[in-house]
C-alpha positions as CSV (number, residue, x, y, z in Angstrom):
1,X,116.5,104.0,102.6
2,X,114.8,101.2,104.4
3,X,117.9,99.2,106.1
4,X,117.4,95.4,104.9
5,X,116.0,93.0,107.3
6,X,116.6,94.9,110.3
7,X,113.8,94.3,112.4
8,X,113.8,90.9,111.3
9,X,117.6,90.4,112.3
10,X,116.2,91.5,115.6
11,X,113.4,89.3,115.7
12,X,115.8,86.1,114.9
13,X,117.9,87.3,118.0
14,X,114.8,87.3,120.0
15,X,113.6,83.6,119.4
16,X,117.3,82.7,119.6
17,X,117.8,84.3,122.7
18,X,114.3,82.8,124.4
19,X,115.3,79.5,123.4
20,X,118.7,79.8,124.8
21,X,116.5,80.8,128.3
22,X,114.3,78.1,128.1
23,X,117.0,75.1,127.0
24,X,114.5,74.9,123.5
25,X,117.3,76.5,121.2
26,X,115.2,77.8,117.7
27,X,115.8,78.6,114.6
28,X,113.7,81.2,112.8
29,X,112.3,80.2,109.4
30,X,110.1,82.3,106.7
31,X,107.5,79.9,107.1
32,X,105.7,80.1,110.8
33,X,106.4,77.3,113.4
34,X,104.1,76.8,116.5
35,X,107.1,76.7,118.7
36,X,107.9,80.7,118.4
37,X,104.1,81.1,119.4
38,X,104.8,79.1,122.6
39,X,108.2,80.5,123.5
40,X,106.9,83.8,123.6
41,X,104.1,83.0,125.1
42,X,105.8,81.5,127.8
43,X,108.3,84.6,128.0
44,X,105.5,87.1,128.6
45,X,104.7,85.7,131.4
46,X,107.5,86.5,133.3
47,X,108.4,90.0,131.5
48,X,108.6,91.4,134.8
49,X,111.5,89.1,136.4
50,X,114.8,91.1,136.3
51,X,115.8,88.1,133.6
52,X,113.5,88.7,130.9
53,X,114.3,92.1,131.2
54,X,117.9,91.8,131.1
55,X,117.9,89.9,128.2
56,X,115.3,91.9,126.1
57,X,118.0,95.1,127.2
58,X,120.7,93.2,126.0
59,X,118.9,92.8,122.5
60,X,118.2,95.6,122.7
61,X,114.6,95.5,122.8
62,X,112.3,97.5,124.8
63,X,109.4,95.8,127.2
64,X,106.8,97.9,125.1
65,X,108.1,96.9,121.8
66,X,108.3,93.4,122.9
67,X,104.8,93.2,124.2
68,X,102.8,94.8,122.2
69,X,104.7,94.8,118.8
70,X,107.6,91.8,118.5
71,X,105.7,89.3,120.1
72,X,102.8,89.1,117.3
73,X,105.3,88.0,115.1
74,X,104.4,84.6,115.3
75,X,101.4,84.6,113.8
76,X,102.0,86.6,110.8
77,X,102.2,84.8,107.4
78,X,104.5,83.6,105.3
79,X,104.4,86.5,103.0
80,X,104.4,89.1,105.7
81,X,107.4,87.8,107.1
82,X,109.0,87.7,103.3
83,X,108.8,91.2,103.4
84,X,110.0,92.2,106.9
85,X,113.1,90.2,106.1
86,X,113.8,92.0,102.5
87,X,113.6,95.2,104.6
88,X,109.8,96.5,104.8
89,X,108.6,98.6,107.3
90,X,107.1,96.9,110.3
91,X,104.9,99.5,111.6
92,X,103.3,99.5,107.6
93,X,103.3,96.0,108.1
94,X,102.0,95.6,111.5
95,X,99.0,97.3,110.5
96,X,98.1,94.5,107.4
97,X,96.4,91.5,109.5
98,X,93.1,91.7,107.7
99,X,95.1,92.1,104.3
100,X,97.1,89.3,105.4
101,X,94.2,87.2,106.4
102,X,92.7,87.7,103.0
103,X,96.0,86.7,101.1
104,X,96.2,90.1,99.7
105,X,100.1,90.5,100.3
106,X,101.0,87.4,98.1
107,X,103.5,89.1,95.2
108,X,103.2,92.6,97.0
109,X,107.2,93.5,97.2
110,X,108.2,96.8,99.6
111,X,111.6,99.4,99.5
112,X,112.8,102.1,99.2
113,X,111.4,104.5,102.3
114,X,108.3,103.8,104.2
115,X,106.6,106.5,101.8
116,X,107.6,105.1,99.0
117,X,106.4,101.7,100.8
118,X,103.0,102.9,101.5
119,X,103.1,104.0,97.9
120,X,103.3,100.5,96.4
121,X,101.2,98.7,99.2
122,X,98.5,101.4,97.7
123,X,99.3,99.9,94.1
124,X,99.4,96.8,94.8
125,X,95.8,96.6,96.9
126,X,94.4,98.6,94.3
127,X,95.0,96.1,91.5
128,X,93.1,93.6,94.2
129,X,90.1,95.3,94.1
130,X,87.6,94.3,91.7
131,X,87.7,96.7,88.6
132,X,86.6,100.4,88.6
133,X,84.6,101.7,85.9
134,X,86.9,103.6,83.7
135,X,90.9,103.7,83.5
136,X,91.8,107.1,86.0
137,X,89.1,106.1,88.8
138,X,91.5,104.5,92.1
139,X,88.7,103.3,94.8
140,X,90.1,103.5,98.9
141,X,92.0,101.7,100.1
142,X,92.3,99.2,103.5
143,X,93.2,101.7,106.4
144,X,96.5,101.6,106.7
145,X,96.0,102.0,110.8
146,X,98.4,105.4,111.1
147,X,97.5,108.6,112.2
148,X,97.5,111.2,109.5
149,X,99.8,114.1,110.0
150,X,97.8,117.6,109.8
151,X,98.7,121.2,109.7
152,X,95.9,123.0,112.1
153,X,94.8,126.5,111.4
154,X,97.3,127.9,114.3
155,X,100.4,127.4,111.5
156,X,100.2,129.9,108.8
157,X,103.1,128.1,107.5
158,X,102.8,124.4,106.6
159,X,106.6,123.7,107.3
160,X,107.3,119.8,106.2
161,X,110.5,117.6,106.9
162,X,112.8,117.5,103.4
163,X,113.1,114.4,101.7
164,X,110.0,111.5,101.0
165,X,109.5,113.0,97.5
166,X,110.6,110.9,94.8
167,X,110.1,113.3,91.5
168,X,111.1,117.0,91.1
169,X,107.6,119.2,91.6
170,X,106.2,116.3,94.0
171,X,104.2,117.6,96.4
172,X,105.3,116.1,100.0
173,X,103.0,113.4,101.5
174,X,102.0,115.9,104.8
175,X,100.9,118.6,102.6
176,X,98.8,116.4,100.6
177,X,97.5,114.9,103.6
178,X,96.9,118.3,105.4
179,X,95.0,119.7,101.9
180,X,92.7,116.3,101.5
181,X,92.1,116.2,105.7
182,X,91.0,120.3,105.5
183,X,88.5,120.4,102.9
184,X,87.2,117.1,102.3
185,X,87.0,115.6,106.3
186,X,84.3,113.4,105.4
187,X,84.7,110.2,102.4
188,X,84.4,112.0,99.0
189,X,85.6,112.3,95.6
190,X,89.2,113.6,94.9
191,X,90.2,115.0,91.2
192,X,93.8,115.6,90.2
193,X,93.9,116.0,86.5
194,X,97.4,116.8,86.7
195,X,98.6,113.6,88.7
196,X,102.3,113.4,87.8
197,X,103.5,110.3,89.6
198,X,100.0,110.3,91.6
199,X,101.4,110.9,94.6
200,X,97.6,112.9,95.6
201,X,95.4,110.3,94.1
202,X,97.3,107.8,96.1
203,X,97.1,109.5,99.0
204,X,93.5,110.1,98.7
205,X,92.2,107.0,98.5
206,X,94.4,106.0,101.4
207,X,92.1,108.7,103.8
208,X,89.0,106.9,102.4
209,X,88.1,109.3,98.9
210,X,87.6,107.9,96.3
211,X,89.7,109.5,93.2
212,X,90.4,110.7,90.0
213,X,93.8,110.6,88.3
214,X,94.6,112.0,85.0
215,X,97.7,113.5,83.1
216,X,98.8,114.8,79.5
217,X,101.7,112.1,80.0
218,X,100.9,109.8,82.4
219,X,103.6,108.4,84.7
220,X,102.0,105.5,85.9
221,X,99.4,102.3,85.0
222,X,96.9,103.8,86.9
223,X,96.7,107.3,85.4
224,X,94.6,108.3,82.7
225,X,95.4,110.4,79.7
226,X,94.0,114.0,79.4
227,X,95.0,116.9,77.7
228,X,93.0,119.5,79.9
229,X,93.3,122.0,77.0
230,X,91.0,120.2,74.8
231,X,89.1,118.2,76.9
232,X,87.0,119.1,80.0
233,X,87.8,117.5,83.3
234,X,83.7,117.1,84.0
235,X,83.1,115.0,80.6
236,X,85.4,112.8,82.5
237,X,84.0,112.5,85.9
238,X,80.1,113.1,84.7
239,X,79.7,109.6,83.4
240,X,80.3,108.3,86.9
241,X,79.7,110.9,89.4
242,X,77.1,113.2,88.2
243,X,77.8,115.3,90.9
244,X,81.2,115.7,90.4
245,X,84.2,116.3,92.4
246,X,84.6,117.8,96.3
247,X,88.0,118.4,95.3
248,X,90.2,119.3,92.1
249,X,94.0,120.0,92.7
250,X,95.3,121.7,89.7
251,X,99.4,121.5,90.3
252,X,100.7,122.5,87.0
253,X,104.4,122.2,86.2
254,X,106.7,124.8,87.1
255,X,106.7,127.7,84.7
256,X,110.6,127.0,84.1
257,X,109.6,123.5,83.0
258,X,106.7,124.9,80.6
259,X,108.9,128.1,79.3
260,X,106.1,130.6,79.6
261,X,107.0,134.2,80.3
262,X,104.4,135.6,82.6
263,X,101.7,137.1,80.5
264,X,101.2,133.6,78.6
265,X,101.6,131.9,82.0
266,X,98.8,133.7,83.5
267,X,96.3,133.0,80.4
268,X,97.5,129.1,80.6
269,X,96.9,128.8,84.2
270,X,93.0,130.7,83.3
271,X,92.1,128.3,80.6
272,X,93.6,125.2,82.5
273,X,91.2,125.9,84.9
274,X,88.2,126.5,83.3
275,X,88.3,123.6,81.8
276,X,88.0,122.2,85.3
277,X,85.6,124.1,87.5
278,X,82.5,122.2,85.5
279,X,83.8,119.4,87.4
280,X,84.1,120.9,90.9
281,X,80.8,120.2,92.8
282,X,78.3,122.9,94.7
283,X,80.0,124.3,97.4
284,X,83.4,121.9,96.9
285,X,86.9,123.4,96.3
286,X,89.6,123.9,93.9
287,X,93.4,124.1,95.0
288,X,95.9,126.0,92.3
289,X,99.5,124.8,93.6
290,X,102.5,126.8,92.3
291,X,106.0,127.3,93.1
292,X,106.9,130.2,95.3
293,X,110.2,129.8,93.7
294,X,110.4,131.6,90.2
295,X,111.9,134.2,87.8
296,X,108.8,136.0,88.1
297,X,105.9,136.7,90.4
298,X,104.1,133.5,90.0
299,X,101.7,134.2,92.8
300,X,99.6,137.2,91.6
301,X,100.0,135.8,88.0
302,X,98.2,132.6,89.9
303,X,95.6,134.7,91.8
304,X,94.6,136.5,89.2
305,X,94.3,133.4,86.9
306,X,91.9,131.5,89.8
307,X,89.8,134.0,90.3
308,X,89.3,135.3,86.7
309,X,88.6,131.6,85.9
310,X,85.9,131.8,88.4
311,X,84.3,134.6,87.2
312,X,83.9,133.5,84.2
313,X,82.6,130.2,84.4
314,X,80.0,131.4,87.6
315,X,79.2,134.8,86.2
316,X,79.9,136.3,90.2
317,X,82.0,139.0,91.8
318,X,85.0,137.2,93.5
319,X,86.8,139.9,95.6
320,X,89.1,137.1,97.7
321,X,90.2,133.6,97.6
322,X,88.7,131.4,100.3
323,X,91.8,130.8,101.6
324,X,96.0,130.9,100.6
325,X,98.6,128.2,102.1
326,X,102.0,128.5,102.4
327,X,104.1,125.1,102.2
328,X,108.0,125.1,102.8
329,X,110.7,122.5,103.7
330,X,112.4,122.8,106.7
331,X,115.7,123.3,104.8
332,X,114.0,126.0,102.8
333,X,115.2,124.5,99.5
334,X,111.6,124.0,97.9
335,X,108.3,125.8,98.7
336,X,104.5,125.9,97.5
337,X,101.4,128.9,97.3
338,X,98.3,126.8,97.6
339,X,95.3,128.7,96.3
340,X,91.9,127.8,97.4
341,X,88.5,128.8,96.0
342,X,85.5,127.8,96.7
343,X,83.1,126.5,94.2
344,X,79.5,128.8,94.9
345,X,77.4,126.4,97.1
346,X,73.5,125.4,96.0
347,X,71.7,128.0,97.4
348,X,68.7,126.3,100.1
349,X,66.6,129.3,100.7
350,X,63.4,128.8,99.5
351,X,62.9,130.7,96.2
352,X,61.2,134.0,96.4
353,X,59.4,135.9,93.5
């Protein structure tokens, strides 16, 4: 967890200790004062006398943290220094100064880790935007300014750090990343009709996609209500983006958690799906995520059930997947199979009698 006002307690010991240095002693206040600006100011420029340094080691703060991090400080807003005192992250908050500019952080309220953080900054600029047309559709985001973490095609196994998943079947932030970054590099349309807590939805719109987020119970304001056994996922997405989605992650619940013994499992996971390749667009990709843990052998249960789907609803020969991922923890407590196919693109030859 996020350790309250840290950063914050560090940046009060900072103005105190300038102060001290220049005979101006300072309190630091919520509210933004003009002095801070010109103590620092006047600090920087002598960052390289073995006195500023001293001091900023004695903090301890590092030259580089000071100079390009610490010493903006001053000019953030009331509401951005609200939350780096309850605890928020900096670097998340570092990157807000447009947001910030616009007043888009008034109410906006940050814990927990600096997932979770990102997780409600999402929210909470999302409910700024102007309304989307339909309940389920989340528009991007702001850049949040961070590099995305991305498994390359040299690691056969996606191995993840434990931890930064708040629900039981969450998938963890790199992996969704990693899936998004792979097959849809360029501004798209994301589906997850099986959102959960919409921890892919989120993320998506994050990267720049737009996206669609649906469940049979839905966890959050945002999602939509769809049962994907009676309704299609492209009667959804039709009325807005005729031509559909460039990706649909189907992650089902664990078999466990539904009580299916494999036979019934397999036939589930087929009609699931084709209920949701009419949504997939030419030449765009659907992702099957299950468990590698089970009581039975969920993976060729899986296989079979992607492909079959795809047979039927394309009326092809399907020999292989396009591709199969392998997620893990580094403990080795949790793992996923992530089964790709992709949807048959628009052939461009010209026609030929």
């Amino acid at each position: 967890m996020t350790r309250a006002g840290r950063t914050w307690k560090l940046y009060e010991r900072l103005i105190e200790a300038v102060g001290q240095r220049y005979g101006t002693p300072l309190s630091v206040d919520l509210i933004p004062q003009p002095a801070e600006e010109e103590l620092l100011s006047r600090f920087s420029a002598e960052l390289s006398s073995p006195e500023a340094q001293a001091l900023l080691s004695d903090l301890p703060l590092g030259i580089g943290n000071f100079k390009y991090h610490a010493r903006y400080i001053p000019r953030w807003s009331v509401e951005r220094r609200r939350l780096l005192a309850g605890g928020a992250n900096f670097q998340l908050l570092e990157g807000l100064n447009q947001e910030d500019a616009a007043g888009k952080l008034v109410g906006l309220q940050l814990s927990g880790t600096t997932n979770e953080q990102r997780r409600q900054l999402a929210e909470h600029l999302q409910a700024k935007l102007p309304p989307l047309e339909g309940h389920g559709w989340l528009a991007p985001v702001p850049s949040q300014g961070r590099q995305v973490r991305v498994f390359d095609d040299r690691q056969a196994v996606w191995v993840y750090p434990p931890g930064e998943i708040e629900f039981y079947e969450g998938l963890h932030p790199y992996v969704v990343r990693s899936m998004i970054a792979r097959y849809v590099p360029e501004p798209g349309v994301i589906a997850d009709p099986m959102a959960g807590s919409g921890v892919i939805p989120l993320m998506a719109i994050e990267m720049g996609h737009h996206a669609w987020a649906s469940d049979i119970t839905p966890a959050k304001p945002f999602i939509a209500q769809l049962d994907l056994l009676s309704s299609d996922l492209d009667d959804v997405l039709g009325d807005r983006y005729p031509t559909a989605a460039d990706l649909v992650v189907v992650h089902p619940p664990r078999p466990k958690s539904l009580g299916h013994r494999p036979e019934r499992y397999e036939q589930w996971l087929k009609a699931i799906m084709a209920s949701c390749w009419g949504a997939v667009k030419a030449g765009g990709h659907l992702v099957l995520v299950v468990p590698i843990q089970s009581d039975f052998d969920v993976l060729s249960r899986a296989q079979a059930a992607i492909r079959d789907s795809a047979v039927d609803e394309f009326n092809i020969d399907i020999e292989e997947l396009t591709a199969t991922h392998v997620a893990v923890s580094r403990d080795g407590r949790e793992g996923w199979y992530l089964l790709v196919l992709q949807s048959p693109p628009i052939d461009e030859e010209p026609f030929e009698a």
